[in-house]
N, C-alpha and C positions, 0 to 999 in steps of 0.2 A: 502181442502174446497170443497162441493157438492155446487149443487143448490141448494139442500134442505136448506144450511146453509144461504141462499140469498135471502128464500122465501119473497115475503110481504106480507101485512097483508088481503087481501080478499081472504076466502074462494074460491075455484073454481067450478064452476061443467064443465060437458063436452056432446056436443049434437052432436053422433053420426052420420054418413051420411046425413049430410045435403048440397042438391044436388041445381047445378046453372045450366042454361043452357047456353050456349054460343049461339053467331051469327048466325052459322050455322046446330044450332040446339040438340047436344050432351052436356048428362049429366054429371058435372062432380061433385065427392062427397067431402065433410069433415066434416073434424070435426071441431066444435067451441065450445071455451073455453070462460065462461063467469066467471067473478068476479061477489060474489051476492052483493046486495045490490046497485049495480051501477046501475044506470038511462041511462046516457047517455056517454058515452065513445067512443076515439081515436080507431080504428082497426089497430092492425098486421097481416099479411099477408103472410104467407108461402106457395109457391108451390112447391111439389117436385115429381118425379119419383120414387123415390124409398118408398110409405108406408110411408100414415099417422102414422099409428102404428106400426114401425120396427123400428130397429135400436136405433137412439136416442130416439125416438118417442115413445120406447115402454117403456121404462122406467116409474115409477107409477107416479114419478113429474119430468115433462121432462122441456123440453125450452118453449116450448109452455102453461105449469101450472107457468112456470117462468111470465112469464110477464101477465098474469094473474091474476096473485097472485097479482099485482101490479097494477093493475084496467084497463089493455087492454082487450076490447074485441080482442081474439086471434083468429086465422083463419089458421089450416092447410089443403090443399087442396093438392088432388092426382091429377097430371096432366093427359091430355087427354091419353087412354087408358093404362092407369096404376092402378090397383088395383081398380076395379071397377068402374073407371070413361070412359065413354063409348068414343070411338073412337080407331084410331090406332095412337100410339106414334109412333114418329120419329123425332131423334133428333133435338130439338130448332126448329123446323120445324112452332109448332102451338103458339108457349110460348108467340112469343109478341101479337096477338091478342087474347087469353086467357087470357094472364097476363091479356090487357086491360078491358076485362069483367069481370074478378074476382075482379079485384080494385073495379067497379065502383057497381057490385054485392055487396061486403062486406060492404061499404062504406052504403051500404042501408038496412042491416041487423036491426034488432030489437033491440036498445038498444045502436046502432053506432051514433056517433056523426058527421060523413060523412068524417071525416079526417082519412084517411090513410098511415101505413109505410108499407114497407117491409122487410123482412130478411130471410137469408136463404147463405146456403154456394154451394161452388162447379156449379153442375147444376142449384141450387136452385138460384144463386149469377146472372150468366149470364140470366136468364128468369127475373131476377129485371132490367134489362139495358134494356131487349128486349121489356118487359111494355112501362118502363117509356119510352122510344122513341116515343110510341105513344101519349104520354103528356093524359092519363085519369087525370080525370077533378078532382077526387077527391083525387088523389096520393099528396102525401108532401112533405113526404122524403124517402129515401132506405138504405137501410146498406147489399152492398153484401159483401161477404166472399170469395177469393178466388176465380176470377172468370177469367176463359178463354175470349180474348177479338178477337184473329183472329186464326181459331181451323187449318190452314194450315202452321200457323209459328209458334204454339206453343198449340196445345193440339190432336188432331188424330196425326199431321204430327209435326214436329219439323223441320221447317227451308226445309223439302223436305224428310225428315228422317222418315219412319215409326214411330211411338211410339207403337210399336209390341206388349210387355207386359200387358200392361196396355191399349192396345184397345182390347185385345181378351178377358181379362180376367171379362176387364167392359161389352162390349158386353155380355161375359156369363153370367155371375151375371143377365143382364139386359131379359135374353132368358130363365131363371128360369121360368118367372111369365107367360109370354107368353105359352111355350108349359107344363105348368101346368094346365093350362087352355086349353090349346087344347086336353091335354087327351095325349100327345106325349110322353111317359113317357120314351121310348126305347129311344127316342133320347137325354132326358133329361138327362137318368143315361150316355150314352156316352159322353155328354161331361163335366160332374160332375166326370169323371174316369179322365178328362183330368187333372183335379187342382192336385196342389202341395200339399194342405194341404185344405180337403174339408170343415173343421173347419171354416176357415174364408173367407166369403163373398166377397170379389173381391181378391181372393187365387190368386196367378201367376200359370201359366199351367206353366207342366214339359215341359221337358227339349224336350226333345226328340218328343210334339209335336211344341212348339216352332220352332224349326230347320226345321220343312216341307217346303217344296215348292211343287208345286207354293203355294203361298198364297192364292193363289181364291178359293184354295179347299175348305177353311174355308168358303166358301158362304153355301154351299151344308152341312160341316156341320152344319152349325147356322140353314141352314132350313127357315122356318118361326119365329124360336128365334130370329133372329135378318137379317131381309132381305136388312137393308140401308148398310149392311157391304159390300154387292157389290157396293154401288154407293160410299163411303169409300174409297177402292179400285179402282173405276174406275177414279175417279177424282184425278189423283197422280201427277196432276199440281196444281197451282191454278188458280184462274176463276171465274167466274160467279156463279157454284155452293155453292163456298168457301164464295166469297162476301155476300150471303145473310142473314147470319148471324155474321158478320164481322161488331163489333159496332163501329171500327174506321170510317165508313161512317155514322153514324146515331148519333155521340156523339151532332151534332148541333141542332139536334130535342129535347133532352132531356133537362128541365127546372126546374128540383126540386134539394136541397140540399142531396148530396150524403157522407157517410163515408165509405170508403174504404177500407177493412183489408184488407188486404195479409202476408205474409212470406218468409224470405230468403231462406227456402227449399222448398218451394209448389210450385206446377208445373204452378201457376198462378204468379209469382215471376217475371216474364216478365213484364206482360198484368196489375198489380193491378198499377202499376204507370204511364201507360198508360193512362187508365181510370182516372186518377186525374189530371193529367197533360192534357189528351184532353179535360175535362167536365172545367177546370177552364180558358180554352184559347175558346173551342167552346161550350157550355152551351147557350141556348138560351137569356136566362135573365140576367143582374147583378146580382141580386140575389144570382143566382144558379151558378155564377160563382164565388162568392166572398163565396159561401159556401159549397168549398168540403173542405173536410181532409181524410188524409191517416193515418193507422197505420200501419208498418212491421215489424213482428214478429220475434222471432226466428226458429220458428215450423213449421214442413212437414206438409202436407194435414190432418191434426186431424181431424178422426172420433171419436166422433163429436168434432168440435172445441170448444163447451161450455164448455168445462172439462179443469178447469186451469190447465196448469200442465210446468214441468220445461223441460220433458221430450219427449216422442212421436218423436223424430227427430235422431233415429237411437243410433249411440255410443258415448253419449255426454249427459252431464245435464249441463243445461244453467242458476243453480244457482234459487233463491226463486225470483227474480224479472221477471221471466219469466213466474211463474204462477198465470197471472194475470188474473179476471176475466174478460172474455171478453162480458158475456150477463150482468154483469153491467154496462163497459162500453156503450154497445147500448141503453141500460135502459137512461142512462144519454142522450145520443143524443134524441130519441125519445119522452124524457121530454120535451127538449127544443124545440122540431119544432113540436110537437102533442100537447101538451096541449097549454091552451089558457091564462095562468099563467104570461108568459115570464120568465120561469125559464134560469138563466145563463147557459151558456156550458161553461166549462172548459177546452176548447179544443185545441191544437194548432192545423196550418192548415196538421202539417206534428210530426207523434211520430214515432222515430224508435229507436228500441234494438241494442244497439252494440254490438256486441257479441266479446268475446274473455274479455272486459270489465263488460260485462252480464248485463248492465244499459238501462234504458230507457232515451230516451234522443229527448227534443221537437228542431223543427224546423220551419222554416219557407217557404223551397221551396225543391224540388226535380229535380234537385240533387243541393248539396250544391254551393251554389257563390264561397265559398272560397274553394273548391274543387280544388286542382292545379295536372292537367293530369303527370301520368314520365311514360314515356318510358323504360322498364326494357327489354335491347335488350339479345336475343337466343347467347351462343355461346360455343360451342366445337371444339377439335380436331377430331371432325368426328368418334365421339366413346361417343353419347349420351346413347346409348341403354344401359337403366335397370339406376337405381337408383345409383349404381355400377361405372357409364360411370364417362365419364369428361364433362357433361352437367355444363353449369354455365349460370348466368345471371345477367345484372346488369347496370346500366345507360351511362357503358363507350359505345360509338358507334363502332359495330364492322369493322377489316379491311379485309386484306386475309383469310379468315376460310373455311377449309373443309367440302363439308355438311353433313351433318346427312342421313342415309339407312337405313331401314327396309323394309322388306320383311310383307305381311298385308293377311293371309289367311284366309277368309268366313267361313272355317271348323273350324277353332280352333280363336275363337274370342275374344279378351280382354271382360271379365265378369263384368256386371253390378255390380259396388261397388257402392251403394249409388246413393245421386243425390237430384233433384227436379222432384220428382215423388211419387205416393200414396205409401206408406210401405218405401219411402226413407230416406232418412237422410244424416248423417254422417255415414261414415265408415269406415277404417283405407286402406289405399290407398296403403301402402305396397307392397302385394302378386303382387298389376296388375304393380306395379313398378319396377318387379325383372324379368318380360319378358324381352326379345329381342325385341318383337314389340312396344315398350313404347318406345320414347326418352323423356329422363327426363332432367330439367332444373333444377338447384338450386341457388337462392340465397346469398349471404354471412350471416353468425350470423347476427341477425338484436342487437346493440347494445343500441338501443334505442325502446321505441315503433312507433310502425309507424300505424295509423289507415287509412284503404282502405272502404271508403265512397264513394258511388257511380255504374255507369255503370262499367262496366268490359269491356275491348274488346282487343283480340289477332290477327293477324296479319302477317299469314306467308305466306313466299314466300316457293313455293311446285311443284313439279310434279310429276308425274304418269307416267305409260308406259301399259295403257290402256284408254277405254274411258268414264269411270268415275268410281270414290271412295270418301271416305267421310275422311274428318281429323275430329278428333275430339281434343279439348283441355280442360284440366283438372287443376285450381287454388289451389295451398294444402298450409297449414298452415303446416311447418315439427316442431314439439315438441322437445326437449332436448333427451326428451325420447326415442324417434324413431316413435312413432305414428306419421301419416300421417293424416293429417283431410282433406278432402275435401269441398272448400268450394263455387266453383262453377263451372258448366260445360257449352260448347255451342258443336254446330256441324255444319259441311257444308258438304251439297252433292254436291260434284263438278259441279253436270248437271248444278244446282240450283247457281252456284258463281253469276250471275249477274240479274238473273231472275228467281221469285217465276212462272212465266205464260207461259213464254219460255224459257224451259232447251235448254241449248245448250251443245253437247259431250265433254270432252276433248279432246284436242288432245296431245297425245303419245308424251311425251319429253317434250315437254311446259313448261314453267314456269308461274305458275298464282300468284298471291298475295292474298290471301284467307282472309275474311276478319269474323274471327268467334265471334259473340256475345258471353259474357258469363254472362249475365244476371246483377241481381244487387246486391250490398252486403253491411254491413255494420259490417267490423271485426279489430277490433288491433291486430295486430299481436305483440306477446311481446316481450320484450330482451330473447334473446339466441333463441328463434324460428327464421327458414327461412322459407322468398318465393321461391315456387315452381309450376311449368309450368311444365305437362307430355301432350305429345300427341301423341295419333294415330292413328287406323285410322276404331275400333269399340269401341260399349257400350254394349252388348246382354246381355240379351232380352229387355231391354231397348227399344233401335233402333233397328230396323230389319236388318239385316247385310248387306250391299250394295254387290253386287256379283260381282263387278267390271268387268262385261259385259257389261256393258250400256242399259239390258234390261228393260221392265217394270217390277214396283215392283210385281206387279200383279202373270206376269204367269212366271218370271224368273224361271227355274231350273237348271241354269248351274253354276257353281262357278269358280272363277282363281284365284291364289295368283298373286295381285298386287305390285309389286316394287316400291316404296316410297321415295321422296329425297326431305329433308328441306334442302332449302338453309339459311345461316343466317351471311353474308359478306358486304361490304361498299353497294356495290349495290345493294344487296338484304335482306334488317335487318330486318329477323321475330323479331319480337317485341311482348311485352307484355302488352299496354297501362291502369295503375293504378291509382283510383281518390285516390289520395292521401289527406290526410288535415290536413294541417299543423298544430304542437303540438301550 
């Protein structure tokens, strides 16, 4: 199924550069989609950075001819200094008083009926939270997609952890338009040499520049493509900077009905239950409190998410109930809170995929009531390393156990397999599970299904014999087969165990209790598959590889193999804690 096959019944036309000016005086342009024959009509509202016309946008009947077709006046608008719209971009920096003028701009277009939604994914998802905070007068409702909600614990930085890959490579993608427009052409093709594969649009860079240090060097090369990558880098705590686009402090201002999408591989997988759960405890109004919903998918970061599909999420198809349309469903939401009808919504406040079952399946709260937490405790004879080892795991509490060693070197780093991250998904977990540097956990046969609904969170006790490194732990579905699916990960930077604003060193020998998120999931795991718990102590290029110096991420160039020891004995039970929910 296309858009096409979803179109509705009003012709479209489309009015080229049509420009707003904002508050402080800068023109920003779009384009507007009108249905003929309509008089007066509800506005949609899209802002984005990346081109009105690229991408999904350039397609001849896109998202925006979608609800169109369907009698919204539509509105896609390039945000400030992006694709012709005048000022300098920098990230989330200008969005919520933009957003605020665009709303109340559209809202007063020719042929608007003054009620406004919003939609839009990724960046486009967080500049709808950033609006709607300022409560413009004529907003209603929003539907972001995927949206980062605090970018130092879970979108530039993970928890304190670079997200390396995937800032350099959006950064470049983002420093194309920029120094095409400066005429900078010498520097453009340099860092267009850097990509993996120059074919696609936020490509991952090779290998080899990846692995630079320091990092700051990358200021010098972005150039004026992308200059906020020094303040990026310079703010490698959190703070003040971080805060100010950090919607967990602003969810009380916001007063409209919001639907939520996310997914259990998109790297907003954290933050989209956040946003639901903050907006229906601090929302301004009853109203807006009694009217969010969530859906969580099964699917990575889909460019674009309009494209139903079963697929997009790495080495896995997640069956025909996953390719659902999801601009129908918004279609339905924006029925019901746009028009003046009182068309029903058929909504529950909570829809999530279970996957491994591949169904959708409604609720009523996140995370489930009857959700009952198990302890699935670590334990070997001190010979977990490699899939190979005598890692086990499982509800008995452990007593005497020897612990677990590896050795963790910067040079040669456990390889990004998968994840929640843009190009991530599932990926067969295998190869990283046949290092030495992996201690691996397993399960027993699961003899029944067992569905794990809920947060994730693991739980080790660890040390180091320097002054700081990162564990990382890895959640796997193992198949009959031998396939490994991954199906969630978290990480801790040692500095960061207690505080996101003040890291404090390890110290050498110590034993700390490390307490690693690992996001959220909704999977059955079936008869004959086991659970399985690997960690260590990289993801690259993922995460920027911790140098186990305790330098800044910044200008670090020095590296050391750090020495590693999970403890998992009566007094010290790394654990695995599971929302389990009972058959």
């Amino acid at each position: 199924m296309s858009l096409r096959d979803e179109r509705g019944p009003f012709a479209v036309t489309r009015e080229r550069d049509i420009s707003m000016t904002t508050r402080d005086g800068k023109r920003l342009l779009a384009d507007v989609y009108r249905p003929t024959g309509v008089d007066s009509t509800p506005v949609l509202l899209r802002r984005t950075p990346y081109g009105n016309r690229t991408n999904d946008l350039a397609e001849t009947f896109n998202e925006a001819d979608f609800y169109a077709s369907h009698g919204y006046l539509t509105v896609v608008q390039n945000t400030r200094g992006r694709f012709g719209s005048e000022g300098v971009w920098y990230p989330f920096a200008y969005e919520a008083n933009d957003g605020y003028d665009a709303i109340e701009w559209a809202a007063r277009l020719p042929g608007a009926n003054g009620r406004v939604g919003t939609f839009g994914q990724s960046y486009g998802a967080l500049a709808q939270y950033l609006a709607a905070s300022k409560r413009p007068e004529h907003l209603v409702t929003c539907i972001p997609v995927s949206a980062p909600l605090a970018a130092f614990e879970n979108y530039w930085y993970q928890r304190g952890a670079l997200e390396l890959s995937w800032t350099l490579s959006y950064f470049l993608n983002m420093a194309v338009d920029v120094l095409g427009a400066n005429g900078d052409v010498d520097r453009l093709a340099r860092l267009e040499a850097l990509k993996a594969d120059p074919a696609v649009r936020f490509s991952p860079l090779k290998d080899a520049a990846l692995r630079h240090l320091p990092l700051s060097d990358w200021i010098e090369t972005f150039g004026a493509g992308a200059p906020f990558l020094a303040d990026v880098l310079h703010h490698s705590t959190d703070g003040a900077y971080w805060w100010a686009v950090d919607l967990r402090r602003q969810l009380a201002n916001i007063d409209v009905p919001m639907l939520h999408l996310g997914s259990w591989y998109d790297i907003a997988n954290w933050d989209t239950p956040q946003y639901f759960n903050g907006l229906r405890e601090q929302a301004m109004s009853k109203r807006a409190r009694e009217n969010q919903s969530m859906i969580m998918g099964p699917w990575a970061h889909l460019l674009p998410y309009s494209q139903p599909t079963s697929r997009g999420t790495g080495d896995i198809d997640f069956g025909p109930q996953a390719a659902t349309s999801l601009v129908t469903v918004q279609l339905a939401w924006f029925d019901h809170y746009l028009r003046e009808d009182g068309r029903e919504l058929p909504r529950p406040p909570v829809r999530i995929f279970v996957m491994g079952e591949n169904r959708w399946r409604d609720e009523t709260e996140w995370p489930l009531e009857r959700t009952e937490l198990v302890a699935y405790y670590l334990h070997s004879g001190g010979h977990a390393n490699t899939a190979a080892g005598d890692g086990t795991m499982g509800e008995q509490v452990p007593g005497p156990e020897e612990p677990d060693r590896y050795g963790y070197d910067p040079d040669d780093p456990v390889p990004t397999a998968g994840g929640r991250y843009v190009g991530g998904g599932v990926r067969d977990q295998d190869a990283n599970q046949a290092r030495r540097d992996v201690l691996v956990y397993t399960a027993d046969v699961q003899d029944q299904p067992v569905e794990l609904t809920g947060p994730i969170d693991a739980y080790l006790h660890v040390c180091t014999d320097g002054p700081d490194t990162d564990f990382v732990a890895v959640l796997c579905d193992v198949y009959p087969d031998g396939f490994v699916q991954n199906l969630a990960e978290g990480i801790v930077r040692g500095r960061f165990r207690d505080s996101f604003d003040d890291p404090q060193p390890m110290e050498p020998g110590t034993v700390y209790e490390l307490h690693v998120p690992l996001g959220n999931i909704s999977h059955v795991v079936a008869p004959g598959h086991r659970i399985r718990l690997h960690v260590t102590s990289s993801n690259f290029p993922r995460w920027d590889r911790n140098t186990n110096t305790g330098e800044r991420i910044d200008t670090a160039t020095r590296t050391r193999v750090a020495e590693q020891t999970l403890f998992h004995d009566a007094r010290r039970p790394s654990r695995l804690v599971l929302p389990v929910v009972p058959a």
